[in-house]
C-alpha positions in Angstrom: 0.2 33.3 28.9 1.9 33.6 25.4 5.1 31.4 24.5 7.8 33.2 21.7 8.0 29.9 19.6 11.0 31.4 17.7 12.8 32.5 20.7 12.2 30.0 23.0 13.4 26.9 20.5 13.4 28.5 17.2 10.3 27.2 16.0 9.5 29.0 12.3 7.3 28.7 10.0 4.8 26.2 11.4 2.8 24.0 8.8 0.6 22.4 11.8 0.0 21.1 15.1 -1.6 18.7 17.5 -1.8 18.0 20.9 -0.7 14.6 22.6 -2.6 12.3 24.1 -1.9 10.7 27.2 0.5 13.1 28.9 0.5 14.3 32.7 0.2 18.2 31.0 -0.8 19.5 28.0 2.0 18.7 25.4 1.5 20.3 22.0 3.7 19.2 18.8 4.9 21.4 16.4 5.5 20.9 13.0 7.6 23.3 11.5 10.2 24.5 8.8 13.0 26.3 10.4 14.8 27.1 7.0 12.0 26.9 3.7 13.1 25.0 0.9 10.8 24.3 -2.1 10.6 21.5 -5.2 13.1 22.6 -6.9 15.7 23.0 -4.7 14.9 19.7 -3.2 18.5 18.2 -4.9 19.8 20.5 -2.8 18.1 20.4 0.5 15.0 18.3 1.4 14.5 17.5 4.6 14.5 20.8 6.1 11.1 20.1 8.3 11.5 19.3 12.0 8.9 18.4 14.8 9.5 19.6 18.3 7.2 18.5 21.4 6.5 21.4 23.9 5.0 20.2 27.8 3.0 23.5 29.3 2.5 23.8 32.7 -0.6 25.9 33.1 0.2 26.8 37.0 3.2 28.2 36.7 3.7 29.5 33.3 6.4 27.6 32.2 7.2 25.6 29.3 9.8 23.1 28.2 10.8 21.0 25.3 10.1 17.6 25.4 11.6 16.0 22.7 12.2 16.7 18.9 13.1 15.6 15.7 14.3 17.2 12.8 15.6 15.9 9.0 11.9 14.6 8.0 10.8 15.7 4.8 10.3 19.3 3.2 6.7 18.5 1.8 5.4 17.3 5.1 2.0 18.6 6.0 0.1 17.3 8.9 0.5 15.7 11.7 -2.1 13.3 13.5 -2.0 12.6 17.1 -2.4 8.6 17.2 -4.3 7.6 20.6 -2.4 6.3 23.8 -4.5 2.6 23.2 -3.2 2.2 19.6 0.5 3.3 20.7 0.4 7.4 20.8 2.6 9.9 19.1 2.0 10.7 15.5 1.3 10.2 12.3 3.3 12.6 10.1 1.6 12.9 6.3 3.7 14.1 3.7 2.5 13.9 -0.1 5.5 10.8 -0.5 5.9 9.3 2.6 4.2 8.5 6.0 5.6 7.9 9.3 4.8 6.9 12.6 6.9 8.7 15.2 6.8 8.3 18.6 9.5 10.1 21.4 11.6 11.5 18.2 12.0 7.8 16.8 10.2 6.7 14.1 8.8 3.7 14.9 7.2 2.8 11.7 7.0 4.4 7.6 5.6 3.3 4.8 7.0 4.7 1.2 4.2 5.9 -1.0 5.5 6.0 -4.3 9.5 6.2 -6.5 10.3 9.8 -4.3 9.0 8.7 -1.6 11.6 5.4 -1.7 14.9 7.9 -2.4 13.4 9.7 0.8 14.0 6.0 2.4 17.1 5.5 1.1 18.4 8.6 1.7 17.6 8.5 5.5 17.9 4.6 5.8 20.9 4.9 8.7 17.9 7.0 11.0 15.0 5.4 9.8 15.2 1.5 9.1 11.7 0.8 9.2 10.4 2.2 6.4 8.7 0.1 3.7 7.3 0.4 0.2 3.4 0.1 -0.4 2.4 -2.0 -2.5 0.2 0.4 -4.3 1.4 3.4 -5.7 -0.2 6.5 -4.5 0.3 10.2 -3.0 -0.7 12.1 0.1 -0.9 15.2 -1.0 -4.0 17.2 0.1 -5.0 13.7 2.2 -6.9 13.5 5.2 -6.8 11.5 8.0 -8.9 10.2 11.1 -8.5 7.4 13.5 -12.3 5.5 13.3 -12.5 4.5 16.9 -10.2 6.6 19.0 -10.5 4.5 22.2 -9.9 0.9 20.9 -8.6 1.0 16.7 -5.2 1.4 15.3 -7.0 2.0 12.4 -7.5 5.1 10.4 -9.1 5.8 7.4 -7.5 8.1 4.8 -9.2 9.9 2.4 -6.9 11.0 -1.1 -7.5 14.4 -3.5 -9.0 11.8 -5.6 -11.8 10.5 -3.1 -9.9 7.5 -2.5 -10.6 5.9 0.5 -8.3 3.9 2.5 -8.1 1.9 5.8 -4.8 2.6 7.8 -3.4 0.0 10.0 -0.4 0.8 12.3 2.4 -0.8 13.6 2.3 -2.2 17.2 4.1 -2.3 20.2 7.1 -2.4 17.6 5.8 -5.2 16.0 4.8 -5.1 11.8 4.7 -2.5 10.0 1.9 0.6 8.3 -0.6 -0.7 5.5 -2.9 0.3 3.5 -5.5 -1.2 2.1 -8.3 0.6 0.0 -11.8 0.4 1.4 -13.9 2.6 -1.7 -14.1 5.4 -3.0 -16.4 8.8 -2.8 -16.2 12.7 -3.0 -13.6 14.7 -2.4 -13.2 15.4 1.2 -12.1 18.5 3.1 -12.3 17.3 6.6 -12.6 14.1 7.7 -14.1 13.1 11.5 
């Protein structure tokens, strides 16, 4: 059966999605832009991208919206399901800032660089749990893959530069993201 994004829950101009882990049915998340914005009208209007979780039932041929979350930022580009064992919900990569959301709260962030800290700032009264990195980098045509999706809460994160990096998450609302850089090698296009 087919699902009207747009007129079901006005789902536009989708940058990617993944399906959850864990869940009793199939539960897809959507990242999307509802309105487009662009860099230079990001004075104006930045966070414009929103994520919204949609739970199909296969039987009957119904759907419904789980839960969603809008006001994250415009440059966001993937999301990245995190496995039930290491907490589930996502990763959401943006070229400035990641964040790890789980049921439309974010549980954890971690600032990547200067515009990635006015991002903070900006959204501090929603998100109070992002931090700054203490090296200065950008996400922007990154990859990412969790290294042992049964038991890790590690990822490793591959840059446009072929920097390689080791992601550890925050648990059970404890800590906070890291990274911390594990080598370097080509350019990668896909990571698994």
């Amino acid at each position: 059966y087919t699902v009207d994004l747009q007129e079901a829950y006005g789902v536009a101009n989708v940058k990617d999605f993944v399906f959850l882990d864990d869940y009793f049915e199939p539960t897809v998340l959507i990242l999307h832009e509802p309105q487009r914005t662009c860099p230079g009208r990001s004075a104006v209007q930045r966070n414009t991208c929103q994520l919204v979780a949609i739970s199909l039932d296969l039987r009957s041929k119904s759907h419904s919206k789980t839960w969603a979350m809008a006001k994250l930022p415009y440059d966001a580009h993937q999301v990245v399901g995190i496995p039930e064992s290491s907490g589930g919900g996502v990763l959401v990569l943006s070229p400035n800032i990641l964040m790890q959301v789980r049921h439309e709260v974010c549980v954890s962030g971690l600032s990547l660089n200067s515009f990635g800290d006015a991002y903070a700032d900006e959204m501090a009264s929603l998100y109070d749990t992002i931090v700054q990195s203490r090296t200065l980098m950008a996400l922007d045509a990154a990859r990412c893959c969790f290294l042992d999706p049964l038991e890790s809460a590690t990822a490793l994160v591959s840059l446009k530069g072929g920097e390689l990096y080791f992601l550890t998450l925050a648990s059970a609302g404890r800590g906070a993201i890291g990274m911390e850089r594990a080598g370097s090698t080509v350019l990668a296009s896909a990571i698994v």
